[in-house]
ZABA-366807 format. One record per atom (N, C-alpha, C): residue in one letter; x, y negated, z. Coordinates in steps of 0.1 Angstrom, whole numbers, padded with zeros to 4 digits, always signed. Last residue first. Layout:
% ZABA-366807
aXYZ...
% end
This chain:
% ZABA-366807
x-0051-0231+0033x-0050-0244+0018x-0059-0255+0019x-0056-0224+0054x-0050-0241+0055x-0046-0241+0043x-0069-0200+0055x-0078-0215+0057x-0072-0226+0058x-0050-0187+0049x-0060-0188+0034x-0071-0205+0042x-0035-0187+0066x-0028-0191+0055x-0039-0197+0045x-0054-0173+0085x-0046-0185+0089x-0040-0195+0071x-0053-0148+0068x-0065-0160+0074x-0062-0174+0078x-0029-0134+0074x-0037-0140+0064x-0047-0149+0067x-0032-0133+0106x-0024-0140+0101x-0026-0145+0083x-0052-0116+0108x-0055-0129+0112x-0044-0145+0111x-0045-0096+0099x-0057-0104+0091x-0053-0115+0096x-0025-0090+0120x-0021-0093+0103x-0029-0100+0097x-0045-0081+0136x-0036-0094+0141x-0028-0096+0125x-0059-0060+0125x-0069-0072+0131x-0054-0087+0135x-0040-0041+0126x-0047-0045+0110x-0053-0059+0114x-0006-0036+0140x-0025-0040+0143x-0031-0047+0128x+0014-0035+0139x+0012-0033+0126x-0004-0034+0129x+0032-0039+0166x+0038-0046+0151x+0027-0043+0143x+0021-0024+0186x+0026-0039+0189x+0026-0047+0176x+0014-0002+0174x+0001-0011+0184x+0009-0022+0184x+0039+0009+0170x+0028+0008+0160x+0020-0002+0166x+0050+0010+0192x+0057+0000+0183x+0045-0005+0174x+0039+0029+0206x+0039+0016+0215x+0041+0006+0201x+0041+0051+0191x+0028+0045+0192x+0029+0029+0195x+0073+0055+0189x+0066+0050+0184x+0050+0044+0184x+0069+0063+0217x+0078+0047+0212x+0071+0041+0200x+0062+0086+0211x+0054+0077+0221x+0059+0063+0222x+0078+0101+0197x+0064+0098+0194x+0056+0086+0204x+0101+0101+0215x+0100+0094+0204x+0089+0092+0198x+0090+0119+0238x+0093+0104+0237x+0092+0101+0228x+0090+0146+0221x+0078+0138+0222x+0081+0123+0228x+0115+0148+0212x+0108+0145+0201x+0092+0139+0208x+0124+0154+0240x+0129+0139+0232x+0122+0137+0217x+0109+0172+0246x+0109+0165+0254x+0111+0152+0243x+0123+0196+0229x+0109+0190+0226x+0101+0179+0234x+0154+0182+0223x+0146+0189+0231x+0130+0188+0225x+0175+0180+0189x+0166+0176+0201x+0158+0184+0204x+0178+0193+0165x+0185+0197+0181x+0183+0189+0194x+0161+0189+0147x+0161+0199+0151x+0165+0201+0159x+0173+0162+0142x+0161+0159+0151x+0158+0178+0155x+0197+0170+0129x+0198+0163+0147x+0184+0161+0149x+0193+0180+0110x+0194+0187+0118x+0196+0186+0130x+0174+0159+0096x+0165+0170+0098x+0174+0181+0112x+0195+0147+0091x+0189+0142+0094x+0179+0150+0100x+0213+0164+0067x+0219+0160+0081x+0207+0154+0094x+0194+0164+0049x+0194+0181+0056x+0203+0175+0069x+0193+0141+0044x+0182+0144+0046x+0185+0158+0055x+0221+0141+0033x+0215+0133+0041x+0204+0138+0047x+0219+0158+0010x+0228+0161+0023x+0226+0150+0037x+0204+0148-0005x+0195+0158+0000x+0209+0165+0016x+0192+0113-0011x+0202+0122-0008x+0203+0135-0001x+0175+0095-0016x+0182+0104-0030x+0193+0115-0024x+0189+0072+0011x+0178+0077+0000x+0182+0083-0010x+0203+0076+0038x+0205+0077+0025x+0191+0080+0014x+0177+0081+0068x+0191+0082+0060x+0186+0080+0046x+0164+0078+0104x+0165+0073+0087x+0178+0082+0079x+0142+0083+0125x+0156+0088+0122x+0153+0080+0104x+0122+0075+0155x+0127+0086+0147x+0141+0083+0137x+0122+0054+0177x+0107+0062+0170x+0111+0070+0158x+0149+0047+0176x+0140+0049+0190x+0128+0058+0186x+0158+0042+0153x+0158+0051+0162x+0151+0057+0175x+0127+0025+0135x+0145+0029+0142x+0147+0039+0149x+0118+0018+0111x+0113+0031+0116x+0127+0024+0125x+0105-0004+0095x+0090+0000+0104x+0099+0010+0110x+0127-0014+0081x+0122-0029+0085x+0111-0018+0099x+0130+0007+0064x+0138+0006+0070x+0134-0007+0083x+0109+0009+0049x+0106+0015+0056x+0117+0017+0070x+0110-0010+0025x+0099-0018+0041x+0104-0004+0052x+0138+0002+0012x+0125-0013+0014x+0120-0014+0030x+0148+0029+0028x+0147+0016+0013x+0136+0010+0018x+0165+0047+0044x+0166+0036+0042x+0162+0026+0033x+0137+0075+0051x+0148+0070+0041x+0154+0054+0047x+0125+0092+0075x+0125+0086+0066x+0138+0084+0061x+0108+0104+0098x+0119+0107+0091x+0117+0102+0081x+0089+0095+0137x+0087+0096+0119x+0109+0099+0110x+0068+0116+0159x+0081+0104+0153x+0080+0101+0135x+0036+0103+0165x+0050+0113+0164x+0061+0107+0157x+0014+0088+0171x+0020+0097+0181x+0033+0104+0182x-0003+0077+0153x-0010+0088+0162x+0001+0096+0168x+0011+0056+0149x+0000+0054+0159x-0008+0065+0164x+0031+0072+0132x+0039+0063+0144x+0026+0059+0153x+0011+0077+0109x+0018+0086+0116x+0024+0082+0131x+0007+0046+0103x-0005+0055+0102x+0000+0070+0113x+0037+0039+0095x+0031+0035+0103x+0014+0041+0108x+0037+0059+0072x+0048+0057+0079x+0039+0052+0097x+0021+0053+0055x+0016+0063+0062x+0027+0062+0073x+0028+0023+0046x+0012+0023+0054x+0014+0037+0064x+0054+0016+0036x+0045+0027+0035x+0038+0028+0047x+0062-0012+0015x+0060-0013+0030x+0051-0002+0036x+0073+0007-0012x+0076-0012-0005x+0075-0015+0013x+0083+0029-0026x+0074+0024-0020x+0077+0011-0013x+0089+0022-0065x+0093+0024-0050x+0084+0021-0038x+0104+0024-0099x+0092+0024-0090x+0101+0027-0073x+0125+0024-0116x+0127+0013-0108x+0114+0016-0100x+0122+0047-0134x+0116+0034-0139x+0118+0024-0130x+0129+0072-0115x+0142+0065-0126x+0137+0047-0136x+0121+0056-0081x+0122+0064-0092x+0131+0059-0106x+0141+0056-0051x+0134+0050-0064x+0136+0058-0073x+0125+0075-0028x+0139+0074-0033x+0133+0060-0042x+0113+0091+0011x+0112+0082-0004x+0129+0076-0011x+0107+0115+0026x+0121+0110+0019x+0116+0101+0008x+0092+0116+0054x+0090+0106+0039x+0100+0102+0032x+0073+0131+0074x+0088+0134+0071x+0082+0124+0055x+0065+0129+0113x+0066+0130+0099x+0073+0129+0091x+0067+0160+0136x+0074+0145+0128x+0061+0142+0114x+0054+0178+0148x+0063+0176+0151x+0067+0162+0148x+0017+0173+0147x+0029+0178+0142x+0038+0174+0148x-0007+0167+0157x+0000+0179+0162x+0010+0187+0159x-0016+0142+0147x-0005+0139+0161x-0005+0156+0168x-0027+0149+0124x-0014+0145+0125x-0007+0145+0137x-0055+0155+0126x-0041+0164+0125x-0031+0157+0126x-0069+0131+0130x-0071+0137+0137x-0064+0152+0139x-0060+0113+0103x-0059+0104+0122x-0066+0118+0133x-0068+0130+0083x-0051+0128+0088x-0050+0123+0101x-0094+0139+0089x-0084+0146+0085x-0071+0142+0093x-0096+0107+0077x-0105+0112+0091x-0094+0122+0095x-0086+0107+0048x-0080+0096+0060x-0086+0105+0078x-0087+0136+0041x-0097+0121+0045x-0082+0116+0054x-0065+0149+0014x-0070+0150+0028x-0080+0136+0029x-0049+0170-0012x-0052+0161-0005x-0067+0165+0011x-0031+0200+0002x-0038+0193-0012x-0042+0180-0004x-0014+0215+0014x-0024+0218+0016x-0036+0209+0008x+0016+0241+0009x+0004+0226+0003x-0008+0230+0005x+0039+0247+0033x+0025+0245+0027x+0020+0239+0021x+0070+0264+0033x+0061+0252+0028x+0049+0252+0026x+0081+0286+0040x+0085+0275+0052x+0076+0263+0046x+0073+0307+0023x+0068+0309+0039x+0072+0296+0048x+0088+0294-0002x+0074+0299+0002x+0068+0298+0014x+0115+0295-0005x+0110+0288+0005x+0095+0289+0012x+0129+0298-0031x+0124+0310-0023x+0116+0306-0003x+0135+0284-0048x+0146+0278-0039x+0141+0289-0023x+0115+0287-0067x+0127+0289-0065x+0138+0291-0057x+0091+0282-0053x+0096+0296-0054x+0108+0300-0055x+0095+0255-0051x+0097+0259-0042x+0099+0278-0039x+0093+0250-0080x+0105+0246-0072x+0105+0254-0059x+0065+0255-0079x+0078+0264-0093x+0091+0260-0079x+0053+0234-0064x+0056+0247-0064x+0061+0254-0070x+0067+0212-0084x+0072+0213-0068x+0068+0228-0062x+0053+0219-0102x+0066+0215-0110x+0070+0222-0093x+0023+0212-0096x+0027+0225-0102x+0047+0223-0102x+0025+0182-0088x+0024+0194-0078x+0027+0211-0085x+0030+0165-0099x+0042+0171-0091x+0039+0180-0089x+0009+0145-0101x+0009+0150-0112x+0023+0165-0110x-0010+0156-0072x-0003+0146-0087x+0002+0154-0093x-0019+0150-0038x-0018+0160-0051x-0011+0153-0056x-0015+0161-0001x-0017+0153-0013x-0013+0160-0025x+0007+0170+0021x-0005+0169+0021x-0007+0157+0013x+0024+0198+0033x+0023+0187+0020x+0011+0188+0020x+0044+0210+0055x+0029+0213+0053x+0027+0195+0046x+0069+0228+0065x+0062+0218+0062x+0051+0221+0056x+0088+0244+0095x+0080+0241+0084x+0074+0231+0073x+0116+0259+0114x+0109+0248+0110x+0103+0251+0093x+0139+0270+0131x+0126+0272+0130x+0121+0261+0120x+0173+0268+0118x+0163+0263+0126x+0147+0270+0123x+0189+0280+0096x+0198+0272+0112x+0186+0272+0121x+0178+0282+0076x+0186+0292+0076x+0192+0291+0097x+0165+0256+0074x+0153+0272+0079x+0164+0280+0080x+0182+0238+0059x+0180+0239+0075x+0172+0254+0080x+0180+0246+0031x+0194+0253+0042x+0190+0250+0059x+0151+0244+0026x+0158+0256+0025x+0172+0259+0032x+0153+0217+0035x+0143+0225+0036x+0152+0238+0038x+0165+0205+0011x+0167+0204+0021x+0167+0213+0036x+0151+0212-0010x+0164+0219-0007x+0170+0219+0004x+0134+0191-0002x+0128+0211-0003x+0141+0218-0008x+0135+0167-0005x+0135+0174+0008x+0133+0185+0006x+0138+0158-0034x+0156+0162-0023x+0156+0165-0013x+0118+0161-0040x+0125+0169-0050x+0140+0169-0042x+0104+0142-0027x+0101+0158-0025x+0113+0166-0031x+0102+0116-0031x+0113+0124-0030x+0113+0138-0028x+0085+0099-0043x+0081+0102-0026x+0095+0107-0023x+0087+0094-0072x+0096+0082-0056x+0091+0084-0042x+0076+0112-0083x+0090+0109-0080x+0092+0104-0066x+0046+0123-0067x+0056+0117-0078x+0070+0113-0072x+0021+0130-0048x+0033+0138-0052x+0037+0134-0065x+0011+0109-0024x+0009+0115-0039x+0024+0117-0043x+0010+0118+0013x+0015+0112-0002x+0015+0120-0014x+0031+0135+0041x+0020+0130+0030x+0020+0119+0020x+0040+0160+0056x+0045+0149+0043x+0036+0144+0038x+0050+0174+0088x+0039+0169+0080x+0045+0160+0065x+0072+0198+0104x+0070+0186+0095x+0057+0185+0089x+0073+0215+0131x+0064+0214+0118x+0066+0199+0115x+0095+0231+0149x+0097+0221+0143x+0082+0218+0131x+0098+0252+0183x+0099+0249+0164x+0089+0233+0163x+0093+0241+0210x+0108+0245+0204x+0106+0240+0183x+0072+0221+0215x+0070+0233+0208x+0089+0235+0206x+0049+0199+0221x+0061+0204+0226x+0064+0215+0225x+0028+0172+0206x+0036+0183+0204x+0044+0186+0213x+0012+0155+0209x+0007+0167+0216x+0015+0173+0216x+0004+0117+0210x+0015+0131+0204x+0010+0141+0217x-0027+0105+0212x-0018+0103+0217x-0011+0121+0214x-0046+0088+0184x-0042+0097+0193x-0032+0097+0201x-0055+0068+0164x-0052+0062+0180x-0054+0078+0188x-0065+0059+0139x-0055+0064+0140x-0049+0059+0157x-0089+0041+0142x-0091+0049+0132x-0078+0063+0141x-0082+0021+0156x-0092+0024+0159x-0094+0036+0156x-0063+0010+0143x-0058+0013+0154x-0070+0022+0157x-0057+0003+0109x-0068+0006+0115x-0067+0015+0130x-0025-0012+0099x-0032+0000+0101x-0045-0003+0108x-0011-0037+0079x-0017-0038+0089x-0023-0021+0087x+0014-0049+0058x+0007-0041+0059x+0001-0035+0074x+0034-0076+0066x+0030-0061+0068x+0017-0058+0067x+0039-0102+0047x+0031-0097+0057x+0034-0081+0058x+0059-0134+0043x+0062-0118+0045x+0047-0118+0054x+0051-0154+0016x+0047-0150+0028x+0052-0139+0027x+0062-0182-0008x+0062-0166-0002x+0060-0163+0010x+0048-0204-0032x+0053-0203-0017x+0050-0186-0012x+0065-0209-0065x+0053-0205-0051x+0062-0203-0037x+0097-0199-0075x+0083-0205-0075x+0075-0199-0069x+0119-0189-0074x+0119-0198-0067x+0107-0206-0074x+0128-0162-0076x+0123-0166-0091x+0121-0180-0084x+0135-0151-0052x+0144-0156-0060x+0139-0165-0075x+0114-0145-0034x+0117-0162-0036x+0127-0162-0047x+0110-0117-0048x+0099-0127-0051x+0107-0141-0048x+0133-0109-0035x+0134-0108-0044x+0124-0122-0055x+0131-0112-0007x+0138-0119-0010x+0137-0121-0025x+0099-0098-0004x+0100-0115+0002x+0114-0118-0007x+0112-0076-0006x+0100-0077-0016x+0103-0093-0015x+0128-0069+0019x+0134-0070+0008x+0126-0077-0007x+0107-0072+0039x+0116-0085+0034x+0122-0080+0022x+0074-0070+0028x+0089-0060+0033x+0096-0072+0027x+0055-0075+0016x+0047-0066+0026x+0058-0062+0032x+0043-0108+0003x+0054-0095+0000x+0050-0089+0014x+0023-0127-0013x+0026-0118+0001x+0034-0111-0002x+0016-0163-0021x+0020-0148-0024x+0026-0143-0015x-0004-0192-0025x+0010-0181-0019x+0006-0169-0025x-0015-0200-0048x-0012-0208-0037x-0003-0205-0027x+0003-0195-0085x-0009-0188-0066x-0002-0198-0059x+0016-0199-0100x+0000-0206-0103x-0007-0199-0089x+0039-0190-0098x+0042-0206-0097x+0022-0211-0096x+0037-0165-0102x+0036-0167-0087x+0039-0185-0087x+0029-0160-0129x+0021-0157-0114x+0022-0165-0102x+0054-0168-0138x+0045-0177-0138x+0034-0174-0132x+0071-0144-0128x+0073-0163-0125x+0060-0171-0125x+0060-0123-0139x+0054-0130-0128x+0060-0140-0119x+0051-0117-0164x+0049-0130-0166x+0049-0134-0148x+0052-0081-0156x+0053-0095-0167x+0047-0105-0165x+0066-0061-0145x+0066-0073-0137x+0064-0085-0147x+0062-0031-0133x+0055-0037-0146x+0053-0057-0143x+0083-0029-0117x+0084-0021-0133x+0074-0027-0136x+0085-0041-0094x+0094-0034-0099x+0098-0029-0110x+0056-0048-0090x+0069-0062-0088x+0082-0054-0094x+0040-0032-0094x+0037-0045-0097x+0051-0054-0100x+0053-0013-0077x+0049-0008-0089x+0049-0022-0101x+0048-0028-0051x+0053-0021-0056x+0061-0021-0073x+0027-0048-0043x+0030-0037-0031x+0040-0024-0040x+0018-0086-0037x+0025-0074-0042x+0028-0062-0036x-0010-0102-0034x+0000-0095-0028x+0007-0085-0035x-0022-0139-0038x-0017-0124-0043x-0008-0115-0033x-0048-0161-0041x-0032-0161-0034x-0026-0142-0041x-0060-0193-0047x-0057-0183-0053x-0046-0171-0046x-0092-0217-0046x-0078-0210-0041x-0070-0198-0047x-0113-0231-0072x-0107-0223-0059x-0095-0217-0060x-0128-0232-0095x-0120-0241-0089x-0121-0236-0075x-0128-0216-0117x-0138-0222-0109x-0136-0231-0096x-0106-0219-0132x-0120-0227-0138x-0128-0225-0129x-0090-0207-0114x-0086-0227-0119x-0100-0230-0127x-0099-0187-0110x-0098-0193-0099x-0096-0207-0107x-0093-0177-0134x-0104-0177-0130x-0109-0185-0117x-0066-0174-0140x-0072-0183-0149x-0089-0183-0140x-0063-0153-0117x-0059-0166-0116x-0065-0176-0125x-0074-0133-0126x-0079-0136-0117x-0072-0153-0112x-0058-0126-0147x-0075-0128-0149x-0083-0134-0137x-0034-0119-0131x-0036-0131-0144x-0047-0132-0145x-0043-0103-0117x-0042-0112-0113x-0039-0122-0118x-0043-0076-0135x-0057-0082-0127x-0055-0096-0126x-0017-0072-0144x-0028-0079-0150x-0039-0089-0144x-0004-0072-0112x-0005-0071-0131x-0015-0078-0136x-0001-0076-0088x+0005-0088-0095x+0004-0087-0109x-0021-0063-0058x-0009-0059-0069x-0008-0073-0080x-0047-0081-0050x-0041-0069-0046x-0030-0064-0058x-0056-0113-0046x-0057-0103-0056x-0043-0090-0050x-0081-0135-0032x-0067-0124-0032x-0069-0115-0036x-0099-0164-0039x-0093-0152-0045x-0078-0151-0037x-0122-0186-0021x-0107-0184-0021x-0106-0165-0029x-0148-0187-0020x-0139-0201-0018x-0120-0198-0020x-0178-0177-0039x-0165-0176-0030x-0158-0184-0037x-0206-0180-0046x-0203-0188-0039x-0189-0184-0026x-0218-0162-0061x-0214-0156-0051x-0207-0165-0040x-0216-0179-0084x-0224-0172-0084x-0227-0165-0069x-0182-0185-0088x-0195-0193-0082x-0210-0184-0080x-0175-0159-0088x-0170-0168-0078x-0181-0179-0074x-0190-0150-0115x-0188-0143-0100x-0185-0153-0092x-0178-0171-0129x-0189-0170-0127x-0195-0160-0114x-0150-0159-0130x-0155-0176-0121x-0170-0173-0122x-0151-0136-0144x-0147-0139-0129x-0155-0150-0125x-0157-0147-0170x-0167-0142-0160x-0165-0137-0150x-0136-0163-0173x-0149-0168-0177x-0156-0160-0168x-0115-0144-0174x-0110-0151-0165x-0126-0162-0165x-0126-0124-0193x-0127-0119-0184x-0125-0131-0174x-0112-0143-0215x-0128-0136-0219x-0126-0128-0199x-0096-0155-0212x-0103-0162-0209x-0118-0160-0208x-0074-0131-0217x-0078-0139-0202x-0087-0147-0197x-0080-0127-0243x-0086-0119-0226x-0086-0123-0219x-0070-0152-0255x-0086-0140-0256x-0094-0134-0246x-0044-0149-0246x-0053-0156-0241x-0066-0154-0245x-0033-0116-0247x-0038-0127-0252x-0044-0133-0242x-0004-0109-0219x-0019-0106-0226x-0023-0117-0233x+0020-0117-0217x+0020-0107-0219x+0005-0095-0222x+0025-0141-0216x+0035-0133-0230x+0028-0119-0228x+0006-0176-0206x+0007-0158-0205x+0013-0151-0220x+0000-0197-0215x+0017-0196-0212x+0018-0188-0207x-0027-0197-0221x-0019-0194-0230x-0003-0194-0228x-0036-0199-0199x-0037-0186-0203x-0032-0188-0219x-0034-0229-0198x-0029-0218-0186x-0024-0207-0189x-0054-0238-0213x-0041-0241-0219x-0033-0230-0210x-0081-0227-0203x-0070-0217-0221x-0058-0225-0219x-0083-0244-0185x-0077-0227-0182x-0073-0221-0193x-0089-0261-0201x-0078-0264-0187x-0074-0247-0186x-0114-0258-0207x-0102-0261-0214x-0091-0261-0209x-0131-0252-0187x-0124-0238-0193x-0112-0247-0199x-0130-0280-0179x-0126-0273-0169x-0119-0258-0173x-0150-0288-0196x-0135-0291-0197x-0125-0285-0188x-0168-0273-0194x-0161-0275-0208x-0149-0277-0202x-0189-0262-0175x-0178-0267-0174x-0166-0267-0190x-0209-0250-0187x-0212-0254-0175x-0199-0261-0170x-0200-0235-0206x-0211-0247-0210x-0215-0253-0195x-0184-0208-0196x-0182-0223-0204x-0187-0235-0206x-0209-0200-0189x-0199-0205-0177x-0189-0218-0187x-0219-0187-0206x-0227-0195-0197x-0218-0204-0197x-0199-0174-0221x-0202-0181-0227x-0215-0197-0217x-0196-0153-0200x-0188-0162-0201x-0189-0170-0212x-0222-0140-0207x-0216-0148-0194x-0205-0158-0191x-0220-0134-0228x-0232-0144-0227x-0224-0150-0216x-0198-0116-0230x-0198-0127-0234x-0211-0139-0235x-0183-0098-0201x-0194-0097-0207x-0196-0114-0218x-0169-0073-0193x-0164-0082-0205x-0174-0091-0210x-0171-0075-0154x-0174-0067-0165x-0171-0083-0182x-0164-0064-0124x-0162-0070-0135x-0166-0065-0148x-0186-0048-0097x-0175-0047-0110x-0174-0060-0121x-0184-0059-0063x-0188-0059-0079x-0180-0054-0089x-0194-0051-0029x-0187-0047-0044x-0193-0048-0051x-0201-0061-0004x-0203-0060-0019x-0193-0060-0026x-0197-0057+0031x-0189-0058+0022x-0197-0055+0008x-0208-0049+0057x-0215-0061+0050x-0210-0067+0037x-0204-0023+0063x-0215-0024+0057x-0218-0036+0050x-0169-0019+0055x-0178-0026+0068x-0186-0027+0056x-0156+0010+0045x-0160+0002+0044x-0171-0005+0050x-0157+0038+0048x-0154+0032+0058x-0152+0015+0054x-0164+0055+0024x-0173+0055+0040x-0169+0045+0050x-0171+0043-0005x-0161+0041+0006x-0169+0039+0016x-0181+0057-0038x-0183+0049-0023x-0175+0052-0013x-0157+0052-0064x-0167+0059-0055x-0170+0049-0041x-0148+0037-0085x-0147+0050-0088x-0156+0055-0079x-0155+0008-0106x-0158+0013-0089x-0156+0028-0093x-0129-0016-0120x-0135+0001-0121x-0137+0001-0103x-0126-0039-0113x-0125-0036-0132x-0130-0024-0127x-0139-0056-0087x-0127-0046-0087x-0134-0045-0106x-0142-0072-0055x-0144-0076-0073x-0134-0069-0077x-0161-0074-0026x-0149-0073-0036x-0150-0071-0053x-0160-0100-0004x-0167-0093-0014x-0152-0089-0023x-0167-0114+0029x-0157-0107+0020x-0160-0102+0012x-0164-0138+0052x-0171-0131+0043x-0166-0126+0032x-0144-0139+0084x-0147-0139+0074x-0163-0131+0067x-0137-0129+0108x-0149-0137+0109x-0155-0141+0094x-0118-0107+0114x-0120-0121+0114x-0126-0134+0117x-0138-0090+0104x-0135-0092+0122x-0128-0102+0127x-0133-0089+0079x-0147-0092+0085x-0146-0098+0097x-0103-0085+0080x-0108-0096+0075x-0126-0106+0080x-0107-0057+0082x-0099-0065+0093x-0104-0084+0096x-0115-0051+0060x-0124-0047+0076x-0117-0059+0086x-0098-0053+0040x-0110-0061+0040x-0120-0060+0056x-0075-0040+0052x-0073-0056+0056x-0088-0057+0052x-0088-0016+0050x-0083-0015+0064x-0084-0030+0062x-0089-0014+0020x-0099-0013+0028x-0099-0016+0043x-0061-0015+0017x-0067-0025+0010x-0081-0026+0019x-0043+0007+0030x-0049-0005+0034x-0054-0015+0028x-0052+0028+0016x-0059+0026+0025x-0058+0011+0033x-0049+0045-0011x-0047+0027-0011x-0053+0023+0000x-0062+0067-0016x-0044+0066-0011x-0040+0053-0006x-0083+0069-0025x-0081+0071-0010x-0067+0067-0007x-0095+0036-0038x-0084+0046-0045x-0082+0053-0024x-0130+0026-0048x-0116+0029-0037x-0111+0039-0040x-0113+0007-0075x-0119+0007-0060x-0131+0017-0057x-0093-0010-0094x-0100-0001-0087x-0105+0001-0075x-0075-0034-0090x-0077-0031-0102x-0089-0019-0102x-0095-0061-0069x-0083-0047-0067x-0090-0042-0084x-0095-0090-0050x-0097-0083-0064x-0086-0073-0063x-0118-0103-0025x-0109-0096-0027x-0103-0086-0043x-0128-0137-0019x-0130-0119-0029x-0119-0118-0028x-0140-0150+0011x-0128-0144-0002x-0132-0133-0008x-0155-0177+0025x-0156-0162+0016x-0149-0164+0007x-0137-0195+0057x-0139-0192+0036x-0148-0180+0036x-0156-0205+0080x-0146-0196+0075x-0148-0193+0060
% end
């Protein structure tokens, strides 16, 4: 079985859970797995013990080694990293030099790189000088708004992952490289309660970093006309840059007693509260920069511990929820959202806990972290 490094622009971001969930998955695999991240911010409890982390670093002996160990081979990567518009070839060669040296050094046989910016330009000129495989996954932000040079990304990876057909159709349109749909895989192990709730009233859970494209700003008006009709709460769980703005908002709109923030949370936290709420609730929209969530992890994280889930129709999230396991509408739309909230309010507490329990079944069928891996894996061993 290959050893892949895994490259993430940071590491570990708590919010970015499945990056950690596929490198585990990956071990169980059978794989060897290192990761190679520009910034370690902290240690990651759930990280399989046999995983190294390295930082990258600018370093010029190193990449001056690595040059002299292959001349012709860097030459080959400056011509590469010069049909990059959107960083010098300087950098790419000055970092895409001491990647490979990692690679070989560490003796890995295949790079996947997590999001499509920068990193992955550096990580691609680095893969051609050290001569190994290369593949990428997009999960948003990458592919939506900060999307430079990524024709030519995706013509220099061996494949590329979109995480949501819509992601898949967009990426083949530039009609270079070969495109994989994967889902984003969950930690079953982790997130494996069974729903508790049967309660007349209603508690919504929301989690996620509070910016635009979660939509908060069209479920708390929401919010406010249904509590006029219905029992019901919510309880926000996560921070950003939102968070002062969203409580101003909520005084406004005088809601106080029906909204909690409870700030961020462990991953542990969420797989052990969650399955005592009623729903979860994820109005995601696109933000005014074109940002969006693509294939949302919590959506499916929520659906394995049990409860239904409320969501939007955009990207991946329409592909993870149906009716059976809860309820969609209109994105951006706060009469949608309040229509949506009022038919799950008039369900029994009987039919909100079936629906939790559809969902589990769906979640264990479609989103196993260990059967995803193993579908990467598949791909990464027949280059």
């Amino acid at each position: 079985m290959k050893h892949i490094g895994i490259v993430v622009p940071s590491f570990h971001i708590p919010s970015e859970t499945f990056v950690v969930t596929e490198i585990n998955a990956l071990v169980n695999a059978g794989h060897r797995v290192t990761v190679l991240t520009f910034e370690n911010l902290n240690y990651c409890v759930h990280l399989n013990k046999n995983v190294q982390v390295i930082v990258i670093k600018k370093s010029t002996p190193s990449a001056v080694n690595t040059l002299f160990k292959s001349p012709l081979v860097a030459v080959k990567g400056g011509v590469i990293a010069s049909r990059f518009k959107s960083i010098s070839a300087m950098s790419l060669m000055g970092y895409g030099l001491n990647i490979a040296e990692i690679i070989r050094a560490k003796k890995i046989s295949h790079i996947h790189c997590h999001f499509m910016h920068a990193p992955l330009a550096y990580s691609i000129i680095a893969s051609k000088i050290a001569g190994v495989s290369v593949s990428s996954i997009g999960h948003g932000h990458d592919v939506y708004v900060n999307d430079d040079d990524l024709k030519l990304k995706l013509s220099l990876c061996d494949f590329s992952v979109a995480v949501c057909k819509d992601m898949a159709v967009k990426l083949s349109k530039y009609s270079e490289g070969k495109i994989q749909l994967l889902h984003c895989g969950i930690d079953l192990s982790l997130f494996n309660n069974k729903p508790s709730r049967l309660t007349e009233s209603v508690n919504l859970i929301f989690v996620g970093r509070l910016i635009e494209k979660k939509g908060l700003q069209f479920l708390l008006p929401a919010i406010k006309k249904i509590s006029k009709k219905h029992s019901i709460t919510l309880d926000i769980v996560g921070d950003g840059p939102l968070l002062n703005d969203l409580k101003y908002f909520c005084e406004q709109l005088g809601i106080m007693n029906e909204v909690n923030f409870l700030g961020s949370k462990s991953p542990q936290w969420l797989a052990i509260n969650t399955s005592n709420y009623s729903a979860l609730i994820a109005p995601f929209c696109v933000s005014k920069n074109g940002d969006r969530d693509t294939g949302p992890v919590v959506l499916k994280e929520a659906m394995a511990s049990g409860i239904p889930v409320l969501t939007t129709e955009l990207m991946g999230a329409k592909e993870i929820v149906n009716d059976d396991v809860g309820a969609k509408c209109a994105p951006s739309s706060i009469t949608g959202i309040e229509q949506m909230l009022n038919d799950f309010c008039a369900l029994t507490p009987y039919q909100r806990y079936e629906k939790g329990l559809n969902a589990k079944r769906l979640a264990t069928k479609r989103f196993n972290a260990n059967s995803q891996a193993k579908k990467l894996s598949h791909w990464v061993q027949g280059i």
